[in-house]
Each structure stands twice: as structure tokens, then as C-alpha cells.
N, C-alpha and C positions, 0 to 999 in steps of 0.2 A: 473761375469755372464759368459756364455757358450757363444762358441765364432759358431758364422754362417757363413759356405763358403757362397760367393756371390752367386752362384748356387749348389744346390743340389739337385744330380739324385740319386733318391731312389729306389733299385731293390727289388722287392715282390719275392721271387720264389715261386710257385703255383703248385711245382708238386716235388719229388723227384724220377722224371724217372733219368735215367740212360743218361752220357755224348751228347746221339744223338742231345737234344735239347738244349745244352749249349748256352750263350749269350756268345762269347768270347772277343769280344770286341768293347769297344763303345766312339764316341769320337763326338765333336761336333767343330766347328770353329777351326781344325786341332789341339786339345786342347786332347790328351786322358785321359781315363776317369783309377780312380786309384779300381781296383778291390779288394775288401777286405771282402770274404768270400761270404753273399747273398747283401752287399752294393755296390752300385756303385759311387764312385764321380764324377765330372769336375766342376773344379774354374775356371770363364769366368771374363772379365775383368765389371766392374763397366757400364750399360749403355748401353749392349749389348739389340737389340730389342727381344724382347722375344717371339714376337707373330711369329715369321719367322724361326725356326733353323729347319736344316735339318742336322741329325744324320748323324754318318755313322758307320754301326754296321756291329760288323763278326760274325758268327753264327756258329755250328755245320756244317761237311760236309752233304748235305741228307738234311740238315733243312731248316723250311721258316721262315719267320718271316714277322708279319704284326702290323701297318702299315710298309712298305718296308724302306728299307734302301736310304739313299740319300733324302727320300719324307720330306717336311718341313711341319713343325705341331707348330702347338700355343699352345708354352708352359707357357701361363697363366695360363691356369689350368693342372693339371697333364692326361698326356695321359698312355694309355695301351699299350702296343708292348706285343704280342704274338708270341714265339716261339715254331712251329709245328716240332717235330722230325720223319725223316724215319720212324720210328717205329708209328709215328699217337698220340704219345702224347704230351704234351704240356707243357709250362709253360710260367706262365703271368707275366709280368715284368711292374710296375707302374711307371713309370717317373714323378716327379716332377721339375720341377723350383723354385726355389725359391729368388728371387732378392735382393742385395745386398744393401748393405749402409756404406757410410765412414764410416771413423774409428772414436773413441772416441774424439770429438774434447773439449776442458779444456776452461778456460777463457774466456767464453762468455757472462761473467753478471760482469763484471770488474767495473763497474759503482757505486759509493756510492750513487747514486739516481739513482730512475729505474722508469717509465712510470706508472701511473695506466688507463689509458685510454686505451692507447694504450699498442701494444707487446714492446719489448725489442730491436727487432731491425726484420728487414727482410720485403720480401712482400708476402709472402704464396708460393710461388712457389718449387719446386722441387732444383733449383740450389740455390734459397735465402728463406728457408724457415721462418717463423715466430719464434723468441727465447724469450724460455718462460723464465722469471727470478725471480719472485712471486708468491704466492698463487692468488693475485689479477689478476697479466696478465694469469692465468689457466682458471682463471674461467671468464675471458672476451670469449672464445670461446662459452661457454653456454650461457652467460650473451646475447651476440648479436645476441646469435641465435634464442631468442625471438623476432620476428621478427613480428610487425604487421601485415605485410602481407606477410608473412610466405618465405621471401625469403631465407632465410635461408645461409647469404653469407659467412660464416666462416667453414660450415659442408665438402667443399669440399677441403678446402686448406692445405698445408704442415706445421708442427710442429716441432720443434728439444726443447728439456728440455736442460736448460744452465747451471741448475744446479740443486742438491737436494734440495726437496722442504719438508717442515715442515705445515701440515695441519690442526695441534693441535686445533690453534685458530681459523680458518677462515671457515665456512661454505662451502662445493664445490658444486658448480653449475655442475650437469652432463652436458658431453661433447651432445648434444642434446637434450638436455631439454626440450623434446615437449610437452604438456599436451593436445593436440585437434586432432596433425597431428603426427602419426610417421614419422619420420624424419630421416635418420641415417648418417652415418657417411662415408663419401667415401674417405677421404682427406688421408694423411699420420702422424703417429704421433710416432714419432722417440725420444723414451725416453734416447739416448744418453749414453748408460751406468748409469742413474740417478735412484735415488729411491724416491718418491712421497711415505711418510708415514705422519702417524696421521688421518687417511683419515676414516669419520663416514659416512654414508650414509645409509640411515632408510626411509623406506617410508610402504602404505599400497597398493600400487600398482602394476601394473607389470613391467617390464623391470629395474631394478635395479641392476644398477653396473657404476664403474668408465665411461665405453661407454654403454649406453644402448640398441643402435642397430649399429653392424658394416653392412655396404650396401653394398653390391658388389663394389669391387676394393678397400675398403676402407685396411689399412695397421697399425698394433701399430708392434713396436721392440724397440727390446731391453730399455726394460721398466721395472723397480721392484717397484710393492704397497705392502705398509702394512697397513691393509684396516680392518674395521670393517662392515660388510654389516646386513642389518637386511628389509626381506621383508618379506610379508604376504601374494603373488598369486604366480603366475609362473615368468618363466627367470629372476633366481635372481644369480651376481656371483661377484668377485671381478674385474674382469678387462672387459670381453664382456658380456652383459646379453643376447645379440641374435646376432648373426653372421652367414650373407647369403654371400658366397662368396667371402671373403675377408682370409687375413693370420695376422696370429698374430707370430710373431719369438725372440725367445732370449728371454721371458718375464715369471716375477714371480710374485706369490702372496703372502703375510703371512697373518697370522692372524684368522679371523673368520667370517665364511660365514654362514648365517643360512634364508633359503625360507621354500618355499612350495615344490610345482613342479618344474622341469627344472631348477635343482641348482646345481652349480659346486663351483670349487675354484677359478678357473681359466676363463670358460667362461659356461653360464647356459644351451645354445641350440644353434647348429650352425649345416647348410646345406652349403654343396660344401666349406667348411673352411679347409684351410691348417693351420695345427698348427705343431711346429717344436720349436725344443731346449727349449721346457717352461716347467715352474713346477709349482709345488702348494704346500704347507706346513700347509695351512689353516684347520684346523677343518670344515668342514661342515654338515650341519642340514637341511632334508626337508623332503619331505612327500614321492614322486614317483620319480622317474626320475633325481636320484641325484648320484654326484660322485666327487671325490678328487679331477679331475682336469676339467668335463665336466659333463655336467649332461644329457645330450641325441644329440646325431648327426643325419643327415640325408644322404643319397647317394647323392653321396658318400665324404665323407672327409678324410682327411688325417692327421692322429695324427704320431708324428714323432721323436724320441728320447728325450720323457718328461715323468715327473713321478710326481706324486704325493705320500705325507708322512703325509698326514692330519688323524684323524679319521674322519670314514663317517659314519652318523647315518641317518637313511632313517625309517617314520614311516609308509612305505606303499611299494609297488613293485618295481623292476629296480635301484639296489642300487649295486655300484660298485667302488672298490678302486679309479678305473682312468678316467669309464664312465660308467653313472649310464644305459643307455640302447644305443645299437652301429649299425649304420650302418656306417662304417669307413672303413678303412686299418689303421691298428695299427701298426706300425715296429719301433723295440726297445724301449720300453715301460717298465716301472715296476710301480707297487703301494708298500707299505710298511705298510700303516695304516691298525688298527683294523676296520673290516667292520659288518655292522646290518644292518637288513630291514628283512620284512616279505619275498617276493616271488623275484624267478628270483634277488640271489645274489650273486655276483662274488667277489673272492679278487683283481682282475683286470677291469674284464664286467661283470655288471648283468647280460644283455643278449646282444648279438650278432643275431639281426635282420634279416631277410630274406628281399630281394630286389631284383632289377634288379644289383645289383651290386654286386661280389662277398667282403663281409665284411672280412677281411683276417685279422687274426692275430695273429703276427711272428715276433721271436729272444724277446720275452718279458717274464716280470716274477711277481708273487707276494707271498710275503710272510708273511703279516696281517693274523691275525684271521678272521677267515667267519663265522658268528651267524646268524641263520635265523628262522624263525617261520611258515612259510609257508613252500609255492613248489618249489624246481627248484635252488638248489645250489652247489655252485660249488669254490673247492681253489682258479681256476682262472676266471671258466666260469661260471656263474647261467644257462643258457641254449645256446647254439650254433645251431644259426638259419640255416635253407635248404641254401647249396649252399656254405657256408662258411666255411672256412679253420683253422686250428690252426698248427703252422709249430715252430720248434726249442723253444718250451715256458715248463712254467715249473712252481711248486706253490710247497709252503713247511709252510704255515703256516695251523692251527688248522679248522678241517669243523666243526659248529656244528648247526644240526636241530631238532630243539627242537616239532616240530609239524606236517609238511609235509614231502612230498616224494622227488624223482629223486635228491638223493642228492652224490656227487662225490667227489674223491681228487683234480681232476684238473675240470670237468665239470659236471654238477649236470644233466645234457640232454643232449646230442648230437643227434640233428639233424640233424646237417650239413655234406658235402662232405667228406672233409677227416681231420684227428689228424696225427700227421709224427712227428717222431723222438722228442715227447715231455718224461715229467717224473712228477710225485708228490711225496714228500714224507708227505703229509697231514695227519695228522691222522684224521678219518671220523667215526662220531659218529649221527647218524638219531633215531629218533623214530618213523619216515614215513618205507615207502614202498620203494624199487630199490636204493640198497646204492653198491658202490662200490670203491674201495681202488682210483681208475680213473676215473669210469664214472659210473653215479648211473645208468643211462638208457640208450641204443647204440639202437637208432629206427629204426624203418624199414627204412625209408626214408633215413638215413644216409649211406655211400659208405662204405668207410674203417678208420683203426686205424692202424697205422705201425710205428714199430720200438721203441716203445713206454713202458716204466716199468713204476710199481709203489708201495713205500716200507714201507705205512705209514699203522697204525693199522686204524682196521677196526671193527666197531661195532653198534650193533642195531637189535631189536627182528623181522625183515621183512626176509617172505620165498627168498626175493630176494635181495640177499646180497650176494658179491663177492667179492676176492681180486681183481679182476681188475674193473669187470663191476658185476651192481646187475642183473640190466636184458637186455639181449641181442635177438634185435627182427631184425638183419639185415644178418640173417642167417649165424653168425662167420664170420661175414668181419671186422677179425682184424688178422695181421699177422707179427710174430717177435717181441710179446707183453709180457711181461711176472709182474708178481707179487710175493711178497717174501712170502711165506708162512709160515714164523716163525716169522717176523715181526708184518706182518699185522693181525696175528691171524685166516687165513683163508686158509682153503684148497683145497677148489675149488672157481668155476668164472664162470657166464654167455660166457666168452672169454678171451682168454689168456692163457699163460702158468705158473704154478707154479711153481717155485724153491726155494732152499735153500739160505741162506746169499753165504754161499761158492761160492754155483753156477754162483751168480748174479754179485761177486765182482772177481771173475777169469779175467785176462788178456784175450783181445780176444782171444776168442774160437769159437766154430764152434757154442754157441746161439748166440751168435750175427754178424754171418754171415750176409751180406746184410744191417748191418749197417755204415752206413756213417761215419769213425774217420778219412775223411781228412778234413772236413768244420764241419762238425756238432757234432760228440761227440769227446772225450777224455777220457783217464784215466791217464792223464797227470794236476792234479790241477792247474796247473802255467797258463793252456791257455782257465782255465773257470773262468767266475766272481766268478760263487758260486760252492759249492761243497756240496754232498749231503753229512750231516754228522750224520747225524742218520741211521741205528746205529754204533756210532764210534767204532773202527778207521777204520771199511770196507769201500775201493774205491768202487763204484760204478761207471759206467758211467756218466761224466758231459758234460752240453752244452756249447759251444763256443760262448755266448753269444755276440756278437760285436757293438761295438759301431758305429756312422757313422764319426767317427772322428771331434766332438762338443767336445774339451776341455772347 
């Protein structure tokens, strides 16, 4: 499993101005924090109070930055730090915490007899937690939380897995078992490096999954199921089927996930959720609002160096490799499975939501097949809501729409703020309306696109079809943009510049002035994950992809 610093500070960058408004450096309990391109870290020792740190950040000369430096913030939940540059522009920097837990502790079910009534040993607590060592002590947390009079006294206490558990033969009682009162889960449950497989759970109901509602404060890590899940309404997933406010860290799923609505691999619907180091590898099945690793977020959560590799089949709108519709910050992310759904479908988001929050998402990638039958598709994005960002990201698997419009390499709509320094090399084929090699439609509403190519073929009988963009209504607010016109089959663009292979694969030159090869491109292979190789053996420009240091 992926290993998680006891804190991690996650830096969003939300602008690619120019040095004035750099964060230069940030440090917490005289602890500094290790800079690594747009990631920030600091490892705080086990136990530190979390609700109380007060930063201490250097900034750009000329710059502000709010909230201020020295001021102590409750990093329970992730806060904003905006730095404002001389120059009057900005960038948003999202800071999370994320709290630690000892290391893998071995030998904890040592016993040739073990309890069925009771745990294994412990008293729930944080320093003695409860150790599970059976399929029967697991399913004692549901079991008791059936509770006459619904007191519910097991939902709020501490868990540690003592060992791998085998659920082939024994029925599992979900962890909240409630049938009259939702009830959810606040306690901690610390899968210990352990994997809990065999695991069936089938119902005709809603909330289905290993937890079926995490509660505010509630905590699963480092945790692996291999899980069969099978529901028939909404929030169906393998590990959380509905999570308000809680973190899920270090955790995986295999197997097969199949709902309705609001179905993931990993968890089916979660609001203000920190999610961080987890994956999905499960196949998943549902109708709306479905994806590899999440099936719909609300403002704002935090999805954070996880991926999903499942296929995702969606019989209705909001289907997406990683999440099936997003109001998030997404940072280092990738999906990899083949994706389907009719409307609004991403090989990463189906759509990227509009909010009070900007949903931001940056250093991610996908490279699945995208099949849709509706409107609104996209290699990475199905549509990119007002306000919303896409920074360092990139897609290189197949678009195809077999019936509707606004269809793109990397975003099938762009509504949102701004696209920086991304790329597709998708090949994009529509039988709709506004197809383009990058963006099938750049709206009026939407700011800018910068820095940005795209080299995959492009095809389909709509007057508005482009190698970069099909139709562009934000009056050419795209700048240092270009598409290959011997690749992608096309000679002009709603926006953008046209060039040749030659052109596009030259060592900097004067088109790609004003792009970024200290942090964000290369033409150096060795310092990106991926490299665009179609069509071989031309260098193109690659992104610097970085990880946040989760081996």
C-alpha cells in the first residue's frame, strides 16, 4: 500500500502569473515544508493538535497573502491561502492536513482462540483501540449497533484490523447497520496495512457499501477490500457509500461495484471529504452519477494523489473515469479505464460543477477510451463548470460520440475560468455539432486557454469542427495554443494556432515563448511520467507530472 506523511500540505496553483505572487516558503512548528514543483509537504510529528497551527509563509516581494502569515487556522478541514502579486494577480493555494497513524503494527491476533462476543483486545479508544481478529469480531460493530434504543455505542469508537480477514464464508454485517435511523460512523477505523476480502454485500436499498455512511470526523486508513457490491437505488460503493466530512487515506478497492445512482469503487457520494493515497481497480456499473473511484462530490472535497483503473459503464449522464460529476480539487489524479455513458462524459470528470468553490483540477491525467451517446464529452473533461480551473492535465486516450454535441480531446465544454499549460493527444471523432482536437466548445462565459496543444486526429460532418476548438464564443481568449494540422486532419480552428509536426516538435523556439520548461513542460522524457508518442518518434512538449511523494 502507498505510504502517507502524517501531514500533508497540498499546494493548488490557481494562476500561472508570473514570479510576483510566488509562495516561497512555508513551514509550520519550525518544521519546513519540502517544495516539489506545484506540491507542498511538512511531516509533523504523530499527535500534534491540529485545530491550532499557525504557518509561517514567505511570499513574493510586493505580495500579500491571505489569511496572513503567523495567523493560526483549523486545519481540520483544508483552508485557502491566497497569494495577491504587485501586479494585482493571484494564486490560490489549498492547504490540507491530513493526520497520521502508527506504523504497521504485526502480531496482534497471536491467540489460537479469539473472542466471539467480544473484540480481540482494546477499549475503543484512540491510544487502546479495539483489535479486530475474526470475521465474527468485524461484524460485532454492526451487530451491536442494532441497538433498541438506538444508542448506538460502538459507531463512535477506535478500530485497528490485527489481521487479514477472509469473508468467503461469513455474512458481513455493515459497519451501521441501521434500517429506521441513519446512523453513521464517526469513530476511526485503521485497517492496519490489512486486506478484508471475500466480502458480498447485495441489497435493494440505498447506502450500500462496506461503511455506509461516514459522519463528520469519522476516519477509514489504510485499509484494502475485495468486495463484490450489488445495489439497486443510489450511494452504492465498495468502501463509503455516503461520506459528509470525514477522510478516507492509504485505502483500496478490487473487484466489482455495480448501483444505480451515486456509484463509485471507492466511495458513492461524499461532501467536504478528504480523500488522499486511495485507488480503485473495480469495474463499476450504474445509471447517473457514476465513476472508477467516486461517483459525485459536493463543495468542496478534496481528492488527492488516487487513481482509479476499473471500467466505468454509466446507463445515463455524469460518468467519469475518477468521478462521475465533481465539485472537488482534484491534485494528482489519473483514471486509466475504458469509459461509457450517454451525457457530460470525462475519461477523468464527467463534469466539473460550478459552486461557491472554485473546483480545480491539476497535475492529473487520463488515458481510457471515452464512448458517449449524448452531449458533453470530453478525453478528460465531459463539461468544465463556471469558475473552474484545469492546470498541468493532459488525456491521450480515444473520444468517441456517437450522437450529441460539444465533444473535445481534453474537454467536451469549457465553461470555466481558465485551461494552462495542458495537452491531448485524443483522437476525436462526433457525429454531433462543436468537435474539436481540444475543446469542442470554448463559451462565452469561459476566460482564457493558455499554453496549451493538441495532436490527435480529428473528425466529424459538424460546420464546427477544429483542430483546437470546434466553436469559439469567448472572443479568441486562448493564447500560445496551437494544433498539428497534419495530424489531426484539420486546417483551421475556432482558436489556436496551426502548425506542422516539424514546427510543434522543434526544441524551444520562439512558439513556445511564455511557456513554462522550469516546473511545467519539458522536452526532456526522463522528467515526465508520460510522453506523447503519437506520432512517433516526434518530441513534443511533456508535462512534469509530480507526484506528492506517496510511495
Amino acid at each position: 500500500m502507498k505510504k502517507i506523511f502524517y501531514f500533508l500540505f497540498l499546494v493548488l496553483v490557481a494562476s500561472c502569473s508570473g514570479p510576483s505572487n510566488d509562495l516561497t516558503s512555508f513551514s509550520i512548528n519550525n518544521v519546513a515544508a519540502t517544495i516539489n514543483g506545484i506540491s507542498i509537504t511538512v511531516t509533523l510529528p504523530v499527535g500534534t493538535n491540529v485545530t491550532s497551527l499557525s504557518p509561517i509563509i514567505e511570499i513574493s516581494e510586493g505580495a500579500t497573502v491571505s489569511p496572513a502569515s503567523g495567523v493560526a487556522q483549523d486545519f481540520s478541514k483544508p483552508v485557502i491561502y491566497t497569494v495577491t502579486g504587485a501586479n494585482k494577480e493571484a494564486k490560490d493555494f489549498v492547504v490540507m492536513v491530513i493526520t497520521g497513524a502508527a506504523p504497521v503494527v504485526s502480531n496482534l491476533c497471536t491467540s489460537s482462540t479469539h473472542p466471539t462476543t467480544t473484540f480481540e483486545s482494546g477499549s475503543g479508544v484512540a491510544t487502546d483501540p479495539y483489535i479486530i481478529c475474526t470475521p465474527t469480531q468485524l461484524n460485532l460493530i454492526g451487530a451491536l449497533n442494532e441497538d433498541p434504543n438506538y444508542d448506538y455505542p460502538l459507531l463512535n469508537k477506535y478500530y485497528k484490523l490485527g489481521t487479514n480477514l477472509d469473508m468467503s464464508s461469513t455474512p458481513y454485517n455493515p459497519i451501521g447497520n441501521i434500517t429506521s435511523t441513519l446512523k453513521g460512523f464517526t469513530g476511526s477505523f485503521d485497517g492496519n496495512g490489512k486486506t478484508i476480502s471475500g466480502l458480498n454485500i447485495g441489497s435493494t436499498g440505498s447506502f450500500i457499501a462496506f461503511i455506509p455512511y461516514l459522519a463528520p470526523g469519522g476516519l477509514v486508513r489504510d485499509l484494502g477490500l475485495s468486495i463484490t457490491v450489488t445495489g439497486s437505488s443510489y450511494y452504492t460503493a465498495g468502501l463509503v457509500a455516503y461520506g459528509v466530512s470525514g477522510t478516507i487515506l492509504n485505502s483500496y478497492v478490487i473487484g466489482t461495484i455495480q448501483g444505480q445512482s451515486e456509484t463509485g469503487g471507492l466511495m458513492g457520494h461524499g461532501t467536504y471529504m478528504n480523500i488522499t493515497g486511495c485507488y480503485s481497480t473495480a469495474n463499476v456499473t450504474g445509471s447517473s452519477s457514476v465513476g472508477g473511484l467516486i461517483g459525485s462530490t459536493d463543495s468542496p472535497s478534496f481528492v488527492t494523489n488516487s487513481y482509479a483503473t476499473g471500467a466505468v459503464v454509466g446507463s445515463g449522464d455524469h460518468v467519469g473515469g475518477l468521478i462521475g460529476s465533481s465539485q472537488s480539487v482534484v491534485l494528482s489524479c489519473m483514471a486509466t479505464g475504458n469509459i461509457s455513458g450517454v451525457s457530460y462524459v470525462g475519461g477523468l470528470i464527467g463534469q466539473v460543477r460550478s459552486g461557491t468553490f472554485a473546483s480545480d483540477t491539476t497535475n492529473s491525467y487520463a488515458t481510457g477510451s471515452v464512448t458517449a451517446s449524448g452531449n458533453l464529452t470530453g478525453g478528460l473533461v465531459g463539461e468544465l463548470g463556471a469558475d473552474s480551473n484545469i492546470f498541468s492535465s493532459y488525456s491521450t486516450g480515444p473520444v468517441l460520440n456517437t450522437g450529441g454535441g460539444y465533444t473535445g480531446g481534453l474537454v467536451g465544454n469549457n465553461d470555466g475560468y481558465s485551461i494552462i499549460d495542458s495537452y491531448s493527444t485524443s483522437s476525436v471523432n462526433s457525429s454531433g455539432d462543436f468537435i474539436g482536437g481540444f475543446v469542442g466548445q470554448h463559451s462565452a462565459n469561459a476566460h482564457f486557454i493558455q499554453n496549451c496543444y493538441s495532436i490527435g486526429s480529428v473528425t466529424g460532418s459538424s460546420v464546427s469542427l477544429g483542430g483546437f476548438i470546434g466553436l469559439d464564443l469567448s472572443q479568441g481568449n486562448c493564447s500560445r495554443c496551437y494544433w498539428n494540422t497534419e495530424t489531426s486532419g484539420q486546417g483551421s480552428s475556432a482558436c489556436g494556432d496551426g502548425k506542422t509536426t516539424e514546427e510543434m516538435t522543434a526544441q524551444p523556439t520562439e512558439m513556445y515563448d511564455g511557456w513554462d520548461f522550469d516546473y511545467a513542460w519539458s522536452f526532456d522524457k526522463s522528467k515526465c511520467s508520460s510522453y506523447p508518442s503519437t506520432p512517433s518518434p516526434y518530441l513534443y512538449p511533456c508535462l512534469r507530472i509530480y507526484s506528492l511523494g506517496l510511495d
